[in-house]
C-alpha positions as CSV (number, residue, x, y, z in Angstrom):
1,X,2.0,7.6,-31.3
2,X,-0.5,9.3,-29.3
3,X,-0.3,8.2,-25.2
4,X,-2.8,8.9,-22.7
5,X,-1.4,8.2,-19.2
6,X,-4.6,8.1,-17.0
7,X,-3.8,7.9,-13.2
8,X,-4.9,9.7,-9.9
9,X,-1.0,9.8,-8.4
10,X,1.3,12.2,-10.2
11,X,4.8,14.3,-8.9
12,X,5.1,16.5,-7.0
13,X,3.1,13.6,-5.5
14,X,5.8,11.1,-4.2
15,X,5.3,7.1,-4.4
16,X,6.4,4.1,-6.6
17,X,3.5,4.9,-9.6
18,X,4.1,8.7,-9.6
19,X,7.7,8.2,-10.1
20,X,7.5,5.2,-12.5
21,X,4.7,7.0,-14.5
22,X,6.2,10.5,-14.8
23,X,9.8,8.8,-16.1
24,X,8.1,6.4,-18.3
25,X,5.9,9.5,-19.4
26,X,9.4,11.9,-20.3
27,X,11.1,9.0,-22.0
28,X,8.2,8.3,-24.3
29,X,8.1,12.0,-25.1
30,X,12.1,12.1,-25.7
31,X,11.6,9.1,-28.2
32,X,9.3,11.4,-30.3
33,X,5.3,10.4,-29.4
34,X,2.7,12.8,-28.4
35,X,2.5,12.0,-24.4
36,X,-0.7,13.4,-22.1
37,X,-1.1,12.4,-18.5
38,X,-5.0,13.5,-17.3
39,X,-4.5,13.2,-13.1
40,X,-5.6,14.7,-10.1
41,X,-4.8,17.9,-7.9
42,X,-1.9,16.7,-5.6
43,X,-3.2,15.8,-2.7
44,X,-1.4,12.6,-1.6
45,X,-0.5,11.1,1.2
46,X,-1.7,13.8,3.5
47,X,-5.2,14.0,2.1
48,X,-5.4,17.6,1.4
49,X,-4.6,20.1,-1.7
50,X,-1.4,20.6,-2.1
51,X,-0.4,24.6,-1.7
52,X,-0.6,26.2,-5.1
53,X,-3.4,24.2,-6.3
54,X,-6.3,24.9,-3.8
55,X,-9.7,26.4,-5.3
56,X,-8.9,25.6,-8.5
57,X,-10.8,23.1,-10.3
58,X,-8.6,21.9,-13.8
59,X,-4.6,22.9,-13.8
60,X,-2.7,22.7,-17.5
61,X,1.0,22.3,-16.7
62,X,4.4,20.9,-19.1
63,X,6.2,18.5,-17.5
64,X,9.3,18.1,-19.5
65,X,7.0,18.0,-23.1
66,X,4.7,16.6,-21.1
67,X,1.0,18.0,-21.0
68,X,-0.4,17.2,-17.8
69,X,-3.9,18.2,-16.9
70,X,-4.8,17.9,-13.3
71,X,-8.7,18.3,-12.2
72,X,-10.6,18.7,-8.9
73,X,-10.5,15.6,-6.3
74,X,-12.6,15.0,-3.2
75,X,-9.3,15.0,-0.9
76,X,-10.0,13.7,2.9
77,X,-7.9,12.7,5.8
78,X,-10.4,10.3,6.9
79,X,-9.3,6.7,6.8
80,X,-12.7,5.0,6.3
81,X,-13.3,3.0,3.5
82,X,-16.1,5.1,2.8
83,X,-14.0,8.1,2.5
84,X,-11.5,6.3,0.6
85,X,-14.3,5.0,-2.0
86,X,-15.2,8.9,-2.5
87,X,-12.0,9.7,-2.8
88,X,-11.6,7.3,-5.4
89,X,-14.6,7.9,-7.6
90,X,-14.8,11.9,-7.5
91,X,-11.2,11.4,-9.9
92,X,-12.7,8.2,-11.8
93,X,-15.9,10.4,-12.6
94,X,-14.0,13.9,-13.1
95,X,-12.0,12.2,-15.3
96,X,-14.4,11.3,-18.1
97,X,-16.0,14.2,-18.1
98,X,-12.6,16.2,-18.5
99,X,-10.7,14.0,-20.6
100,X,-13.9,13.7,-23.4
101,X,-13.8,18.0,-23.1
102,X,-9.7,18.3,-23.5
103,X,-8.3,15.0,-24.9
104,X,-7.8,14.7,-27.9
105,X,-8.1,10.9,-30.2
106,X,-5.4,8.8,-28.8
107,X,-3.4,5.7,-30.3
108,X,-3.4,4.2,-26.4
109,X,-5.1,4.9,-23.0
110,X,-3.0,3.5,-20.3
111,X,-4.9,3.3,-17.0
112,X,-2.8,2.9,-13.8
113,X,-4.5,0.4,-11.1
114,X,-5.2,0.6,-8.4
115,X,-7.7,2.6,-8.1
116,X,-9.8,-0.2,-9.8
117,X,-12.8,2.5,-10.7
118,X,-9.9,4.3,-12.5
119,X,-10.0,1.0,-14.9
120,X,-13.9,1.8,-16.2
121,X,-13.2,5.7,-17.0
122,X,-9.9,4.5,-18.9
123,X,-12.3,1.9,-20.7
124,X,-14.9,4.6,-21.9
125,X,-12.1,7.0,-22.5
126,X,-10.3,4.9,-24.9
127,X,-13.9,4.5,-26.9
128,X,-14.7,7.8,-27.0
129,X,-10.6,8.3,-28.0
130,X,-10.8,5.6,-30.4
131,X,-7.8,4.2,-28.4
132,X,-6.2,0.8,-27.6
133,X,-7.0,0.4,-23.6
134,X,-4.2,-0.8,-21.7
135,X,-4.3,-1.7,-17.7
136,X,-1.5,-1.4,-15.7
137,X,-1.8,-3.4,-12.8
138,X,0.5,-2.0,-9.7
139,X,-1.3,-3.9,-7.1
140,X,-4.1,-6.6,-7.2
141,X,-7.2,-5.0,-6.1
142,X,-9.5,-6.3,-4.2
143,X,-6.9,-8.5,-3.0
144,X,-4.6,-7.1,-1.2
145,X,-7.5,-4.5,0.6
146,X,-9.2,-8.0,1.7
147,X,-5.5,-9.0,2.8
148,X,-4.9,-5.2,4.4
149,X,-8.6,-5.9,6.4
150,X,-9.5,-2.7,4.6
151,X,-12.2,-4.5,2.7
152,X,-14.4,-6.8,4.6
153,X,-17.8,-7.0,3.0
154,X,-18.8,-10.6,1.2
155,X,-20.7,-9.0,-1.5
156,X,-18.4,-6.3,-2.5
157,X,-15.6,-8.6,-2.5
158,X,-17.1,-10.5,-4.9
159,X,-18.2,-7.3,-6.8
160,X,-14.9,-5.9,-6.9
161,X,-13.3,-9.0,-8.5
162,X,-15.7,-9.5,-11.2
163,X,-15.2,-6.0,-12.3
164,X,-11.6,-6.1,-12.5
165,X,-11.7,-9.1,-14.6
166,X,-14.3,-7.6,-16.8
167,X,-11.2,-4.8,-17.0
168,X,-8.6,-7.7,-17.3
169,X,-10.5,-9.2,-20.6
170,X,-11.8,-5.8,-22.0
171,X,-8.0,-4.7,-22.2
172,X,-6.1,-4.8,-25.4
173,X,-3.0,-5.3,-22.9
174,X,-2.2,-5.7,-19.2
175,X,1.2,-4.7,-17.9
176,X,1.8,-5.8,-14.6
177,X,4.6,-4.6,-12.0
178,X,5.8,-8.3,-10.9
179,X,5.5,-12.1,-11.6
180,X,3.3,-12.4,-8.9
181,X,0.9,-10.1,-10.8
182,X,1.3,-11.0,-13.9
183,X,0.7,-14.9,-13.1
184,X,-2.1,-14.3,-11.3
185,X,-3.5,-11.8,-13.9
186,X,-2.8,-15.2,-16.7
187,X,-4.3,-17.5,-14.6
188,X,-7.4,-16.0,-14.8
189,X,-7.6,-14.2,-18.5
190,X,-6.4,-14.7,-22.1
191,X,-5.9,-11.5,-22.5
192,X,-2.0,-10.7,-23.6
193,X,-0.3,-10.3,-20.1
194,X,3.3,-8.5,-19.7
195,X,6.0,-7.6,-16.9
196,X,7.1,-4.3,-16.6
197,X,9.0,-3.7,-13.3
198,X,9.9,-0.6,-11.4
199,X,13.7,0.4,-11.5
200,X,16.7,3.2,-11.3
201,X,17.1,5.9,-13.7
202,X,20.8,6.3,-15.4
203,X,20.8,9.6,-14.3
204,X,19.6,8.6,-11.0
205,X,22.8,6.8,-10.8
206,X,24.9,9.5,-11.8
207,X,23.7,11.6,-9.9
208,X,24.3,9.4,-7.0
209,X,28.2,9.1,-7.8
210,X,28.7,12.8,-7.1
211,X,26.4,12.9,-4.5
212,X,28.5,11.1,-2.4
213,X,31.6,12.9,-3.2
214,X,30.1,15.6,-0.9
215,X,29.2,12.7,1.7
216,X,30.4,14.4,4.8
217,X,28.7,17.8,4.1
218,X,25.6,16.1,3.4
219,X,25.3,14.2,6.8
220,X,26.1,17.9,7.8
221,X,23.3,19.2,5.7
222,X,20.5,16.3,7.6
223,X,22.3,16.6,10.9
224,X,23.4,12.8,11.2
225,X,26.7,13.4,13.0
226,X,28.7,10.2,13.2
227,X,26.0,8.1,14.0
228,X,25.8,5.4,12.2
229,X,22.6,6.2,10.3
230,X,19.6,3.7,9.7
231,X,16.8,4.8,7.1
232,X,13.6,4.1,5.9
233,X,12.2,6.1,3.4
234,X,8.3,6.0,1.9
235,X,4.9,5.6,3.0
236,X,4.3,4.7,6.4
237,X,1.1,2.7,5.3
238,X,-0.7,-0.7,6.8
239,X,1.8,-3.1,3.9
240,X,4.7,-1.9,5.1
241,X,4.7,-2.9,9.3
242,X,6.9,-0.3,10.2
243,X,6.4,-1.0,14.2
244,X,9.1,-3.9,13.3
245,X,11.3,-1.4,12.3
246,X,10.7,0.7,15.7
247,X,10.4,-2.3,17.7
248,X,14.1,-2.8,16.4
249,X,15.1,0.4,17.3
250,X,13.9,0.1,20.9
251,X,16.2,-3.1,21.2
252,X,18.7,-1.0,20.1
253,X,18.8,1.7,22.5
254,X,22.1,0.6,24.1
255,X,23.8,1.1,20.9
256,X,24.2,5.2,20.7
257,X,26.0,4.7,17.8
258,X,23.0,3.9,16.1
259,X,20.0,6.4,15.1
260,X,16.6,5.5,13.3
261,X,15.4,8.0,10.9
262,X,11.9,7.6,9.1
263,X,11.4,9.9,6.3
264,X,8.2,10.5,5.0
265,X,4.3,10.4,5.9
266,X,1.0,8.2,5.7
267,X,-1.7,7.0,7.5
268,X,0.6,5.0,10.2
269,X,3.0,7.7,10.9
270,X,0.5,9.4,13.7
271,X,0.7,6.1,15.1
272,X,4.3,5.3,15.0
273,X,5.2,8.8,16.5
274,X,2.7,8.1,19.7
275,X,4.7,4.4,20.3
276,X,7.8,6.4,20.2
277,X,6.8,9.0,22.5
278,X,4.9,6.3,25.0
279,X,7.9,3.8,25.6
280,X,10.6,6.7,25.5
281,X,12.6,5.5,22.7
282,X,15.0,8.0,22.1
283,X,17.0,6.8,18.8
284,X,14.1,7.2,16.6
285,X,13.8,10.8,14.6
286,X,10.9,11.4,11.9
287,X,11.4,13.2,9.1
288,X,8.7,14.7,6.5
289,X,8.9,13.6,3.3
290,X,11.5,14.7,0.7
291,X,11.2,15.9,-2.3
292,X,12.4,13.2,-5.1
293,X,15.0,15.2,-6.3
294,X,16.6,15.6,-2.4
295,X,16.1,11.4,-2.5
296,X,19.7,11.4,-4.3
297,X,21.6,13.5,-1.3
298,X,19.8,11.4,1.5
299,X,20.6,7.7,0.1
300,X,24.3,9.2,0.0
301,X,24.1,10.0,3.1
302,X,22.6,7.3,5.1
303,X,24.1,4.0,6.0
304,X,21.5,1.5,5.6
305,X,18.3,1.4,4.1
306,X,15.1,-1.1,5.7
307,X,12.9,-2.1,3.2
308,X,10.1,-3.8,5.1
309,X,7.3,-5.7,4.4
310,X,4.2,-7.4,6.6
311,X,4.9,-11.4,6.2
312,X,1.9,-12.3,3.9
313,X,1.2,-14.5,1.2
314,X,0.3,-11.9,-0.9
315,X,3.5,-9.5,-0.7
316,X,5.6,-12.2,-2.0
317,X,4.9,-10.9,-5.5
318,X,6.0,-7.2,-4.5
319,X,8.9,-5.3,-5.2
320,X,9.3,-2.1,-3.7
321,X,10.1,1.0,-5.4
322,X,12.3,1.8,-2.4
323,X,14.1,-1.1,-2.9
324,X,15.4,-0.1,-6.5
325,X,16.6,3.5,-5.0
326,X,18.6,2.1,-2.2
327,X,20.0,-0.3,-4.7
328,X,21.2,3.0,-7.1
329,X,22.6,4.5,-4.8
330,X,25.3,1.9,-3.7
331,X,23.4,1.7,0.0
332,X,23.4,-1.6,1.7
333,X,19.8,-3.0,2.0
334,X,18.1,-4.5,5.4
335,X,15.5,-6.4,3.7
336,X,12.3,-8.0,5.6
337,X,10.6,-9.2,2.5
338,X,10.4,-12.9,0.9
339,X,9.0,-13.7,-2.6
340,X,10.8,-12.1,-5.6
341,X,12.2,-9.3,-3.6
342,X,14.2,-12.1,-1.5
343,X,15.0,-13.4,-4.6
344,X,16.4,-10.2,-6.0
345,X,18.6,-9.5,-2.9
346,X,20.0,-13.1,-3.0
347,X,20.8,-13.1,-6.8
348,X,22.4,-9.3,-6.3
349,X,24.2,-10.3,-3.1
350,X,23.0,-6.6,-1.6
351,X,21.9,-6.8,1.3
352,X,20.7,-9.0,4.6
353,X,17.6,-10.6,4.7
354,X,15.5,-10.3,7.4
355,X,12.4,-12.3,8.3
356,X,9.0,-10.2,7.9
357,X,8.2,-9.1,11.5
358,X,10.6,-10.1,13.3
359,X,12.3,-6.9,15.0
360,X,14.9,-9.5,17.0
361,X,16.4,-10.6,13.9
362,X,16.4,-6.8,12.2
363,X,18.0,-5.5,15.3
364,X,20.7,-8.2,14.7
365,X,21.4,-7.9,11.1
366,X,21.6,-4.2,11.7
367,X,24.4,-4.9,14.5
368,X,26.0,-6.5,12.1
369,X,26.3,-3.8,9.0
370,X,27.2,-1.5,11.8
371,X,30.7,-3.9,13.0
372,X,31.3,-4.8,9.8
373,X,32.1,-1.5,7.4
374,X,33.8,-3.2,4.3
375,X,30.5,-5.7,4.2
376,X,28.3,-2.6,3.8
377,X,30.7,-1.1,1.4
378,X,30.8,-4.7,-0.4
379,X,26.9,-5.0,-0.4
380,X,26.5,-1.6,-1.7
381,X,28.5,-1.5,-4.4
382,X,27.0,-5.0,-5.5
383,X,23.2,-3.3,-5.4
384,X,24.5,-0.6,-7.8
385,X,25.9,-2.6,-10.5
386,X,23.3,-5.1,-10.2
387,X,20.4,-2.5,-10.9
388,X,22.7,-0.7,-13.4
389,X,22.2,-3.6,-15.5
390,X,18.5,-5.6,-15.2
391,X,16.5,-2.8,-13.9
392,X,17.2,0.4,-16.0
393,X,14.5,2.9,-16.5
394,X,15.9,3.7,-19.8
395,X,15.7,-0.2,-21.0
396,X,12.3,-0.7,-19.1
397,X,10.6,2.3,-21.1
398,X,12.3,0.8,-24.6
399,X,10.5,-1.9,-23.6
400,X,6.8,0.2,-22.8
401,X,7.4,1.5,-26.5
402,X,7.8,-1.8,-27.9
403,X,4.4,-3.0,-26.1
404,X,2.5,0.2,-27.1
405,X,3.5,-0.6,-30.7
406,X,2.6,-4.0,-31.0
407,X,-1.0,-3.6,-29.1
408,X,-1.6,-0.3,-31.7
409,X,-0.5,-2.5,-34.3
410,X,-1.7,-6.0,-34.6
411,X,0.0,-6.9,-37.9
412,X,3.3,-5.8,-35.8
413,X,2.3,-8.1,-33.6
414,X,2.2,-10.9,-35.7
415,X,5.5,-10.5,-36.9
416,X,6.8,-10.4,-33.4
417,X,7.2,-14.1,-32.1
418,X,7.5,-13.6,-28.2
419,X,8.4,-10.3,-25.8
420,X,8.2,-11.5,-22.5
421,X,9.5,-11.1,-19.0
422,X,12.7,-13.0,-20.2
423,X,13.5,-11.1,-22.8
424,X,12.7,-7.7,-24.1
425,X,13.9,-9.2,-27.7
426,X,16.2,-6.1,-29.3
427,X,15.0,-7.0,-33.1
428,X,11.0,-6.9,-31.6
429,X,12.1,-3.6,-30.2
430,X,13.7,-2.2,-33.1
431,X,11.4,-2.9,-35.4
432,X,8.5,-1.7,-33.1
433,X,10.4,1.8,-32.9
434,X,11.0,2.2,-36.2
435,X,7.0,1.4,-36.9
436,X,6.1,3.8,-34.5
437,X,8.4,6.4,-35.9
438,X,7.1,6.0,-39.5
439,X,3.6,6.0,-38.2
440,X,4.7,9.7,-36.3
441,X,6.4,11.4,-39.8
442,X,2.9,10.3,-41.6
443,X,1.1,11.8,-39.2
444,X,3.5,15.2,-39.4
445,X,3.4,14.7,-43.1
């Protein structure tokens, strides 16, 4: 088959969708399709150009078989929503224009949202592709920008959620990235709605393993010491409420066994570093962010991994990429969340659950990895197999092929009783692959 990845987020950019996508993207080209990913110059979270691709205005690039073509963004520091909404349509509008000049017909468009305008140049690219159009929905928008206080306005409120269920019922699919999403996407289309979740790579995995072989030179390597080492990796964005996690560390400052580290960047991270530096709290260190492939030597190094949400309604349907990682690599988890990523840490016994916000009770849990060594080892080991098994990247992108094939294929799908977020049903799946593989030696033929 023919796939047309269409998203603004792409490595060497770093985030949950640009890691998802680009795997998902390899895998599909391993199996034998014809992949394309049409994205934007790098210029994420910082809000400039990355080095190397500055004054250029399209960029063709292989990305393990791969073609990726990258065009010209508006990229701005600036945090207002106007900004954001230039931002936003400069790629949305780019993209048409240089997708109809350099894509060829497709079997699928697959649209990444948000951005939500991304949705409509997906749309017309799939007609003027003579493509199947499929959303994949990573975060409700205008939800959770209403939620965030990042949208405010009555009128585009309402104007943002009537066009993205226009997208929802002009979609021959929508994926979304949890139950939360994809219930809420059901509830309010009939169009044919799956999961798809975020998860750990095999070789992720392995690479973990003999990462931490070399565990003592690698604390070497990020100058950790003995200290006993707690991490948060990721955006340091409005969802996330990172001053719980450096309120924590203030209650904490008696304990010089302990050290904070923050590793990467985002719009809060100014902020965060200013707090730090006001009320002198001196076992806080931030880190830039790493590049994915150093992500394996750091989660072998640390000792405990906060994954922390804001307590909201609407973040009970999130699970965060982060969350996945720390799992792989065998790292206990300090988890403020609630929702399905509660649930996931309470069925995989691998971690401590903290309530969202609530730095007293973080600060406490954290005491208590930190006494008890064969709990953390216990916990961590527990994450590991329990990714390992329900949220492989190699099984998840089976499943992506098995989706693809069905919405290409609507006789397929008659023959296919069910594929839901049960089951990915192995006989649906093999018989999907095989069509699709037929389908690909005609086309060769």
């Amino acid at each position: 088959m023919r796939i047309l990845f269409l998203t603004q987020y792409y490595p060497p950019e770093t985030g949950a969708a640009q890691n998802r996508l680009s795997d998902l993207a390899r895998r599909l080209t391993k199996a034998g399709h014809l992949v394309m990913v049409l994205t934007a110059l790098p210029s994420y979270p910082k809000g400039e150009i990355y080095p190397g691709y500055r004054g250029r205005f399209i960029v063709n690039e292989d990305d393990s078989g791969v073609h990726v073509v990258r065009t010209w963004v508006y990229a701005t520091k600036k945090k207002s929503f106007v900004a954001r909404i230039l931002n936003y349509l400069s790629f949305a509008v780019l993209s048409v224009v240089v997708g109809w000049r350099v894509v060829q017909n497709m079997d699928i468009v697959m649209v990444e949202s948000p951005p939500l305008f991304l949705g409509f140049s997906g749309y017309l690219l799939s007609r003027l592709k003579h493509a199947r159009f499929i959303l994949n929905v990573s975060d409700l928008w205008p939800e959770s920008a209403v939620v965030l206080g990042v949208l405010k306005n009555e009128y585009l409120i309402k104007s943002a959620t009537r066009a993205e269920e226009w997208l929802y019922r002009h979609a021959s699919m929508v994926i979304g990235q949890t139950k939360g999403i994809v219930r809420s996407i059901r509830n309010r289309c009939a169009t044919p709605t799956h999961l798809l979740t975020n998860g750990v790579a095999p070789e992720f995995l392995d690479q973990v393993a003999c990462a931490r072989k070399a565990r003592e030179q690698l604390r070497q390597k990020f100058n950790f010491g003995e200290k006993f080492i707690v991490a948060y990796t990721g955006v340091h964005g409005l969802a996330q409420g990172l001053d719980t996690l450096l309120r924590s560390a203030e209650l904490l400052t008696e304990q010089k066994a302990i050290r904070f580290c923050f590793f990467g960047d985002g719009p809060d991270k100014p902020q965060l570093q200013s707090v730090a530096l006001q009320r002198g709290i001196e076992n806080v260190t931030f880190y830039p962010p790493l590049p994915a492939e150093q992500m394996v030597e750091l989660l072998a190094a640390v000792d405990v991994s906060v994954v922390p949400l804001k307590r909201n309604d609407l973040f009970k349907g999130a699970l965060p990429s982060k969350l996945f990682e720390a799992l792989g690599a065998g790292v206990p988890v300090i988890a403020a969340l609630d929702g399905e990523a509660k649930e996931l840490i309470a069925q995989s016994e691998s971690g401590l659950l903290v309530e969202p916000e609530n730095p007293e009770d973080m600060s406490q849990k954290i005491l208590r990895l930190l006494r008890d060594p064969k709990l953390c080892t216990r916990l961590g080991e527990n994450g590991r197999a329990y990714v390992r098994v329900h949220y492989n990247r190699e099984e998840i992108a089976k499943r992506l092929e098995c989706l693809i094939v069905v919405a290409v294929s609507p006789e397929l799908a008659k023959s296919i009783a069910r594929i839901d977020e049960s089951s990915a049903d192995a006989d649906a799946c093999h018989l999907a692959r095989e069509s699709s593989m037929c389908n690909l030696e005609a086309r060769k033929e």
